[in-house]
C-alpha positions in Angstrom: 0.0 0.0 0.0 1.3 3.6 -0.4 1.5 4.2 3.1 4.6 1.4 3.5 5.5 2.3 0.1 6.2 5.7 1.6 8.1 4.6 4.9 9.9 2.6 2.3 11.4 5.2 0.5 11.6 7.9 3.5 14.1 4.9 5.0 15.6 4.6 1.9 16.8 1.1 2.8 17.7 0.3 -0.9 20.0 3.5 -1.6 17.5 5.2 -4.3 18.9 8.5 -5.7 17.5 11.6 -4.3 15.6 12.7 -7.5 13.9 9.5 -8.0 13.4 9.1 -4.4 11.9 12.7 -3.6 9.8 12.9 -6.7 8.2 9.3 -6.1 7.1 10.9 -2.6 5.8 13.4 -4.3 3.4 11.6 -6.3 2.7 9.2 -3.1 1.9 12.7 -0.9 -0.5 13.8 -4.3 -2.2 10.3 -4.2 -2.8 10.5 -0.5 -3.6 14.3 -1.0 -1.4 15.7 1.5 -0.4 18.2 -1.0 1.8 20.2 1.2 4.0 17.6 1.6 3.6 16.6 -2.4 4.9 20.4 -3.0 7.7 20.1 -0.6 9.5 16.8 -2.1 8.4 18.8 -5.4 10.5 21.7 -4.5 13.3 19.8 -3.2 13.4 18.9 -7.1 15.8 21.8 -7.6 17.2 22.1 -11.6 14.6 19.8 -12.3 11.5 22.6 -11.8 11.0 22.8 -15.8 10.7 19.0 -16.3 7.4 17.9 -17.6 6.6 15.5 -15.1 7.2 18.1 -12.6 5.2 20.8 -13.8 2.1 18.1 -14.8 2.3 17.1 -10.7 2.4 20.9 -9.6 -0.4 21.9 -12.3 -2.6 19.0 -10.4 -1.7 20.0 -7.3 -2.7 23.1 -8.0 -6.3 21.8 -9.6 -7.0 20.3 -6.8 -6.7 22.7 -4.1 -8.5 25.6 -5.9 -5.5 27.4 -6.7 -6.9 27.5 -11.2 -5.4 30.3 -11.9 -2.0 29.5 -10.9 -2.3 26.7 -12.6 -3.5 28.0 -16.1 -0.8 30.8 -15.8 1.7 27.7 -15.7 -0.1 26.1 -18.3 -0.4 29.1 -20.6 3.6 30.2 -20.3 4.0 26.5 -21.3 2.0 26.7 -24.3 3.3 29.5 -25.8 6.9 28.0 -25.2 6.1 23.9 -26.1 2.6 24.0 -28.4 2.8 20.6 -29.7 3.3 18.8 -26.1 0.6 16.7 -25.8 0.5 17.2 -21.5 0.6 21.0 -21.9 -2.3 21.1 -25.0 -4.3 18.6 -23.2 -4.1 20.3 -19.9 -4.7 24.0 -21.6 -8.0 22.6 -23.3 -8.9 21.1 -20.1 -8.6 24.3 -18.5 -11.0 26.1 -21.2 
């Protein structure tokens, strides 16, 4: 279950890097929506803020706690920068 899954890699009992480690909690916190915590492993992310994967979590994150317009301001800078992504056009027309 994700709650030992998460003990799991807070332990870190099998040496996991810190990226993959940090942004696996991430998505564990966003699933358990303790999206505090989510943003916090998220931040912890450092050069890794413009990655995809990243930003789809944080737009989410943002989604679901009422925060719309941060999200379609991230979503919109995106666009103009990366049209033919598939996460950003989705996410845009989602947004409409």
């Amino acid at each position: 279950d994700l709650k030992q899954l998460k003990e799991r890699l807070v332990a870190n009992p099998d040496n996991l890097s810190t990226t993959y480690r940090n942004y696996a909690l991430a998505l564990i916190c966003y699933e358990q929506k303790q999206y505090g915590e989510a943003l916090e492993y998220l931040g912890s992310l450092g050069s890794l803020q413009n990655n995809m994967f990243v930003i789809d979590l944080r737009t989410d994150i943002d989604l679901k706690t009422g925060r719309a317009s941060s999200a379609a301001a991230r979503l919109e800078g995106l666009y103009a920068k990366r049209p033919k992504n598939e996460a950003v056009t989705i996410k845009t027309g989602l947004r409409c």
